[in-house]
C-alpha positions as CSV (number, residue, x, y, z in Angstrom):
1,X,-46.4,8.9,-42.1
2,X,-44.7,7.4,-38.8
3,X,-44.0,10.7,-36.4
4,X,-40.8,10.6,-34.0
5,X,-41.6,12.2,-30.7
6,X,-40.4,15.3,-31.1
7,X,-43.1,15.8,-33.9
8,X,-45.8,14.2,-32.0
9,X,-44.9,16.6,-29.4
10,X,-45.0,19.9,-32.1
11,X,-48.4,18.8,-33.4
12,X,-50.0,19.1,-30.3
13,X,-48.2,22.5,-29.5
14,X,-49.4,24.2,-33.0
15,X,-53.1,25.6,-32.2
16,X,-52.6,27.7,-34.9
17,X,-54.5,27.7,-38.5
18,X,-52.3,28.8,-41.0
19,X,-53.1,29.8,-44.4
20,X,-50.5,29.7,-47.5
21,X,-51.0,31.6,-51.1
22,X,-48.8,30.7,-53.8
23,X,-48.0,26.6,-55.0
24,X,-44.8,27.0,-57.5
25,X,-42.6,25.0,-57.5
26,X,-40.8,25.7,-54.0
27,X,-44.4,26.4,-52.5
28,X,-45.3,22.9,-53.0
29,X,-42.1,22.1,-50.5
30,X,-43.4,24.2,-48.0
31,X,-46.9,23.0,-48.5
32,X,-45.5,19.7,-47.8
33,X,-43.9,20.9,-44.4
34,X,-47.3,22.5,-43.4
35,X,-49.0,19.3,-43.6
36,X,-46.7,17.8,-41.8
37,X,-47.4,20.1,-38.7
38,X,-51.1,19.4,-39.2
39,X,-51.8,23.3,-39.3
40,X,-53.0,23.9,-43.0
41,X,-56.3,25.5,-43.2
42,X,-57.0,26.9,-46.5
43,X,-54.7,27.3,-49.5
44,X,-54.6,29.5,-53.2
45,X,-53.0,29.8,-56.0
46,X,-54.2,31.2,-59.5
47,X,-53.3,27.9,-60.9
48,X,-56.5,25.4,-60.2
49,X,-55.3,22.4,-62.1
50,X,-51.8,22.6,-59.6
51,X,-53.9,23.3,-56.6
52,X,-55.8,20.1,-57.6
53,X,-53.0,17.8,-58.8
54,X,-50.8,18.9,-55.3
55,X,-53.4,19.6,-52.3
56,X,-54.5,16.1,-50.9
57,X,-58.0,17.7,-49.3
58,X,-59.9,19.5,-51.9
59,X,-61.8,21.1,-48.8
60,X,-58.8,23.0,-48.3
61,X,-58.7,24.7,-51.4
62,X,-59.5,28.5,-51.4
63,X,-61.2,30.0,-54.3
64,X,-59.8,33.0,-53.6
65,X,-56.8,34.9,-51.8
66,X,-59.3,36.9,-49.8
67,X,-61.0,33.8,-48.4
68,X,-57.5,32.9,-46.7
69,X,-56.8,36.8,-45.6
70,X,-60.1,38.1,-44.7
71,X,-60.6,34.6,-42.5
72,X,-61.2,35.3,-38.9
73,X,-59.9,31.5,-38.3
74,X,-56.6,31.5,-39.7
75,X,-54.0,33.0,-37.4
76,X,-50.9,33.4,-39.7
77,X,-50.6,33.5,-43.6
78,X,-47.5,31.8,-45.9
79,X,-46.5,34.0,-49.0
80,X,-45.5,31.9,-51.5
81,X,-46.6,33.7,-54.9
82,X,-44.3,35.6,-57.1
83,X,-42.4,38.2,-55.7
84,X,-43.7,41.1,-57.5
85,X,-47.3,39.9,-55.7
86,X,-45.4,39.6,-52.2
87,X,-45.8,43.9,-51.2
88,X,-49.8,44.0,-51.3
89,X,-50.2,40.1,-49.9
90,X,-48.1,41.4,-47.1
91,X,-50.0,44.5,-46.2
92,X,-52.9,43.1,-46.6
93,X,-53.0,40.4,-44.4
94,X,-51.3,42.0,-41.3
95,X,-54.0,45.0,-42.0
96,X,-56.0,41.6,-41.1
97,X,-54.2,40.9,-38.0
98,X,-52.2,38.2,-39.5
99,X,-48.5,36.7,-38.8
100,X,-46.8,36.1,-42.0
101,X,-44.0,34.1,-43.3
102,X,-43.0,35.5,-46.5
103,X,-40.9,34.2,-49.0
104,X,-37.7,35.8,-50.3
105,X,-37.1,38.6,-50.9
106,X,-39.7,40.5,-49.0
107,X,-40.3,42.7,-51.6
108,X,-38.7,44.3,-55.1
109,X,-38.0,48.0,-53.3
110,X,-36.7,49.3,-50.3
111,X,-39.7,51.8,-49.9
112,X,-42.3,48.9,-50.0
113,X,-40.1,47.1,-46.8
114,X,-39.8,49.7,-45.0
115,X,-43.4,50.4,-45.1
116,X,-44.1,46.5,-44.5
117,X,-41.8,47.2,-41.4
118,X,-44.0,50.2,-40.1
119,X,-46.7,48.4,-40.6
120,X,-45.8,45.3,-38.8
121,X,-44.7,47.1,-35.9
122,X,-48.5,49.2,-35.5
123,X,-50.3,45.6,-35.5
124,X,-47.5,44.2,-34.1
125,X,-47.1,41.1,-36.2
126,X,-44.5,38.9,-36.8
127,X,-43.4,39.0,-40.5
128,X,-40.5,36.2,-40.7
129,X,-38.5,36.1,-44.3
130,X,-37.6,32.4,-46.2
131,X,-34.2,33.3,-46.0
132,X,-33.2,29.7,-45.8
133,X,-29.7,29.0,-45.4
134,X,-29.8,30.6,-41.5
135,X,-31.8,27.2,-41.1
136,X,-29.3,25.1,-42.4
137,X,-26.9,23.1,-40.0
138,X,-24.3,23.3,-42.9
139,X,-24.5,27.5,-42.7
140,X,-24.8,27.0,-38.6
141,X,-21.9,25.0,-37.9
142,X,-20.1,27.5,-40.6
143,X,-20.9,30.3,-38.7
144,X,-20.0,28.4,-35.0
145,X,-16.2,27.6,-36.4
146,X,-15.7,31.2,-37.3
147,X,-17.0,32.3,-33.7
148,X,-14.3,30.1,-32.5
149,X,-11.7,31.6,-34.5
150,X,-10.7,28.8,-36.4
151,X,-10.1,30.4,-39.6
152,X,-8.5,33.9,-37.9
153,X,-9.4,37.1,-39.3
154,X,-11.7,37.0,-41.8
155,X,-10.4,38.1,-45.4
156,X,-12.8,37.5,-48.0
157,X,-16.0,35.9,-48.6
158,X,-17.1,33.8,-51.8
159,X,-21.0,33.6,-52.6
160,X,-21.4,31.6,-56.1
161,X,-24.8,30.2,-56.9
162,X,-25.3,28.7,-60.5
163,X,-27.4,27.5,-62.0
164,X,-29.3,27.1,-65.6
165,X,-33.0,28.4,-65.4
166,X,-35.6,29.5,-64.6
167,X,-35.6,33.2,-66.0
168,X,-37.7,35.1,-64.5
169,X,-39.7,38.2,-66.1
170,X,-39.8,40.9,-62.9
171,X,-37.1,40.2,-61.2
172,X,-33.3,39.9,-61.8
173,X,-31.4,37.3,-60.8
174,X,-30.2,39.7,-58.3
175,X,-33.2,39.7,-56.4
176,X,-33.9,36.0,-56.7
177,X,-30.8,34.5,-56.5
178,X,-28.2,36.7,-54.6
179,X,-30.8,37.8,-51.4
180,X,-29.7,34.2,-50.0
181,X,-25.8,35.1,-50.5
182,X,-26.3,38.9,-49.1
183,X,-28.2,37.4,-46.0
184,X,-25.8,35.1,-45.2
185,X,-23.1,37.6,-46.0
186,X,-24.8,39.7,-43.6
187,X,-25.1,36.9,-40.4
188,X,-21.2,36.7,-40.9
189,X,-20.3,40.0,-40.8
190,X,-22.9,41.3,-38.3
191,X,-21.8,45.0,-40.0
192,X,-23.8,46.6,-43.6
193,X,-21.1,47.2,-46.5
194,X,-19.7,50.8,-47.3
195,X,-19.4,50.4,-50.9
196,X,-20.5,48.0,-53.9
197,X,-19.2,47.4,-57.4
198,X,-21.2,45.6,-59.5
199,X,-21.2,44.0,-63.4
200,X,-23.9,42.2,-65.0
201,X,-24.9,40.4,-68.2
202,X,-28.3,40.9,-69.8
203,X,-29.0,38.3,-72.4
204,X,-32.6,37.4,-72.3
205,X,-33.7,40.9,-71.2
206,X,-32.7,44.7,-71.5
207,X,-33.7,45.2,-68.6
208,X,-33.3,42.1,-65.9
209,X,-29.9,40.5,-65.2
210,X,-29.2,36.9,-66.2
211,X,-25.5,37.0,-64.4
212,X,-24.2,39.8,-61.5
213,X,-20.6,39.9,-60.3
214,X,-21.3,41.8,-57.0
215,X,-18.0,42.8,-54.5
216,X,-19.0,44.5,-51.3
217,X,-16.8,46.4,-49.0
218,X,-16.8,46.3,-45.3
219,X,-14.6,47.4,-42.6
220,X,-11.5,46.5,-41.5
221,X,-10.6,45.4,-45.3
222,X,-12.9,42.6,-45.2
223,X,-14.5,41.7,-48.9
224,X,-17.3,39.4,-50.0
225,X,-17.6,38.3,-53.5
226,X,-21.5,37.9,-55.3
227,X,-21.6,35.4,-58.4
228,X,-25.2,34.8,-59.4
229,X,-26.4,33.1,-62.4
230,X,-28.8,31.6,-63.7
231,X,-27.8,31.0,-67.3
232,X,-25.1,28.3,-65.9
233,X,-24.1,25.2,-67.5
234,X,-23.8,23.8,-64.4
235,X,-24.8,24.1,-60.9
236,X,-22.8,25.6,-58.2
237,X,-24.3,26.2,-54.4
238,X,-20.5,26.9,-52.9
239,X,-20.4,30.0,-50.0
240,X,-16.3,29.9,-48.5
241,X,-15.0,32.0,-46.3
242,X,-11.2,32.3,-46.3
243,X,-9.5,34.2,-43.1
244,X,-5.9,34.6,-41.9
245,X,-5.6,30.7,-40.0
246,X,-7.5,28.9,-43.3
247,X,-10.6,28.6,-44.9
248,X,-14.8,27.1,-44.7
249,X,-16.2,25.8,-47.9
250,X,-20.4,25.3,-47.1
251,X,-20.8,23.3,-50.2
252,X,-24.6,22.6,-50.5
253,X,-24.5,20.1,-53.9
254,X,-22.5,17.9,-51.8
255,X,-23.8,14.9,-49.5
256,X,-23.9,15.7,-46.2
257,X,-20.9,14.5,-44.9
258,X,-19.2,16.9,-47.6
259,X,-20.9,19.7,-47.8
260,X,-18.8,21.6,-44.8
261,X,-15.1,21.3,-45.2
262,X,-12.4,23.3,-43.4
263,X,-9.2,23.8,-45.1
264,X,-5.6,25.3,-42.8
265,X,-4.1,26.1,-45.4
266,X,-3.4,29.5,-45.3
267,X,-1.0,32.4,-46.5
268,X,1.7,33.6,-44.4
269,X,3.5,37.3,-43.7
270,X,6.4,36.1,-46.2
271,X,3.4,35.1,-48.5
272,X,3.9,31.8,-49.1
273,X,1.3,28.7,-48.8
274,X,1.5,26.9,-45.7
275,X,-0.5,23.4,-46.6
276,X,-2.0,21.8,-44.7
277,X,-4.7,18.6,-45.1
278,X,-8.6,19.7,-45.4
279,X,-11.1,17.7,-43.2
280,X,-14.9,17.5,-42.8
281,X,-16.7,19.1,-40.3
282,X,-19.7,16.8,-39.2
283,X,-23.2,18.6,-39.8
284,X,-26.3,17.0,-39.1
285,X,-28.6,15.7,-41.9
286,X,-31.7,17.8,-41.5
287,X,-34.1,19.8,-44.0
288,X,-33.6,23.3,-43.5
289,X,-36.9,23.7,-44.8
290,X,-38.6,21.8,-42.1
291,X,-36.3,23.7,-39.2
292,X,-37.4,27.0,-41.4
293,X,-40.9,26.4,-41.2
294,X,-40.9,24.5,-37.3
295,X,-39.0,27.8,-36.1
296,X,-42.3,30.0,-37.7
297,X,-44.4,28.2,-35.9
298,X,-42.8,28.0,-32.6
299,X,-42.6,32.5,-33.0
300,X,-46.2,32.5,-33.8
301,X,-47.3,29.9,-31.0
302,X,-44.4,31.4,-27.8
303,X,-43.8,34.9,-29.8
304,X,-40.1,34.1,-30.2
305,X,-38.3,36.8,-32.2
306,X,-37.4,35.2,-35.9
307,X,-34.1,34.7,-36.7
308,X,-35.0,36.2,-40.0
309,X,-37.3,39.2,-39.0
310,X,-38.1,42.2,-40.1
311,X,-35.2,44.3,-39.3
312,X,-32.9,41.2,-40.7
313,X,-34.9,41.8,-44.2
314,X,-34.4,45.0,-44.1
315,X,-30.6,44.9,-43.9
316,X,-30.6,42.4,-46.7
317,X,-33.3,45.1,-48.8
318,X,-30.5,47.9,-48.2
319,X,-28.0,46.2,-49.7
320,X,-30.1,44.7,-52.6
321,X,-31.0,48.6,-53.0
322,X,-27.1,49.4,-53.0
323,X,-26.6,47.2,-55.7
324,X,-29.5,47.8,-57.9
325,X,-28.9,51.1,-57.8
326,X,-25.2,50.9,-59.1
327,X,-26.8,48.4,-61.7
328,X,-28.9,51.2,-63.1
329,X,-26.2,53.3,-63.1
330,X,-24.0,51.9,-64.9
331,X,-26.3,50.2,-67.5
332,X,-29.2,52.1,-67.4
């Protein structure tokens, strides 16, 4: 693997030993960032034969979680295992004086984060969330062309992401699909909504959501839109953003030099459509993953405050609570 400076320059910055539990099928993308930095010590997952198809050095092979927690070592642990798994992996390694990147969501209840917050704060550990899209330059540049007012007033966000499989057994598409939307809702907004509507379909369960239709109200009239799915046909990564001056479509199935486009058209006080032509905004070409996992280990070596810390997964854990709450109240 050929190394371009800045890289040369990170893997001589990263002291740290890092440990990582959990090798689905997005775990082996962040075990492939890991080795990149050069700071994998030890890694587990309940599944031998994947550990020993994927992990290049066998010697890095736990046989256990405990090995990688209990490890006087390894400075910072990576949660990759299911999500139901992610409360007690948490808790357990910052009661072991552990950093921990954790991927989303943090956990299935807001009880549980708050208590992983607490927690965090007594050993005063850094636990940073894989809510992805803040590391994408698509998302970024989104977020810089609102700040510049571009678009006006905001109006309405859009959050669709569909998709066909997998279907889960313990969570709802809700909590594995729609935590990336409601974070980046969040970043956008920079306010927590005052009221949620929500509709689902349950057709592989009674009791988990295959599809949500989620509206959430802010201030100020301001409305974003939730479609999550994972019984699609086809796939749909789209996140728009229409405002007073024109809209931003953050298109992530496109290539790169379509995946932001901002469109002026826009609808005036008489109410009619003033068109105007759509045009690219340039974002770089660079795998959020690898900016996700280079900004973990840049808090953990200089203490930086994550982007996507604690108190940001806790915002994102109140409004997943709003909405599961009207979810069970509406269908039980």
């Amino acid at each position: 693997m050929t190394l371009n400076n800045d890289e040369v320059y990170l893997f001589s910055m990263y002291k740290n030993k890092v440990g990582m539990i959990g090798l689905g099928n997005w775990g082996k993308n962040i075990y492939r960032n890991l080795e990149r930095f050069d700071v994998l010590d030890k890694i587990y997952d309940t599944n031998t034969e994947n550990l020993n198809n994927t992990v290049t050095s066998k010697k890095k092979i736990a046989d256990n979680a405990d090995e990688i927690i209990l490890s006087r070592d390894i400075d910072s642990i990576v949660i990759a295992s299911p999500s139901d798994t992610h409360k007690n992996y948490v808790i357990k390694s910052l009661l072991n004086n552990k950093n921990v990147f954790v991927e989303k969501p943090l956990c299935l209840s807001l009880k549980d984060a708050v208590e992983i917050k607490k927690l965090s704060l007594e050993v005063n550990k850094i636990v940073f969330v894989g809510h992805l899209l803040h590391y994408h330059n698509g998302f970024n540049e989104l977020k810089k062309t609102i700040k510049l007012g571009k678009i006006g007033d905001l109006q309405i966000i859009k959050a669709n992401r569909l998709n066909l499989g997998a279907i889960r057994q313990k969570e709802s598409v809700l909590f594995d699909l729609a935590s990336h939307d409601i974070s980046m809702i969040l970043s956008i907004t920079e306010a927590m909504p005052k009221k949620v509507e929500v509709n689902a379909i349950f057709n592989n369960s009674r009791k988990i959501a295959d599809y949500i239709n989620v509206i959430l109200y802010f201030e100020n009239d301001l409305i974003a839109v939730i479609n999550a799915d994972w019984i699609s046909p086809y796939k749909e990564h789209r996140f728009s953003v229409l405002g007073s001056k024109g809209s931003l479509i953050f298109d992530d199935t496109k290539d790169w030099p379509n995946k932001l486009i901002i469109n002026p058209s826009f609808i005036n006080k008489e109410k009619k459509i003033i068109y105007k032509p759509e045009k690219a905004i340039t974002v770089q070409n660079e795998e959020p993953l690898k900016k996700e996992i280079e900004s973990f280990l840049q808090c953990i070596t200089k203490t930086h405050k994550p982007t996507t810390d604690i108190y940001e997964a806790i915002n994102v854990q109140v409004v997943l609570n709003m909405i599961d709450k009207e979810l069970k109240e509406k269908y039980g």
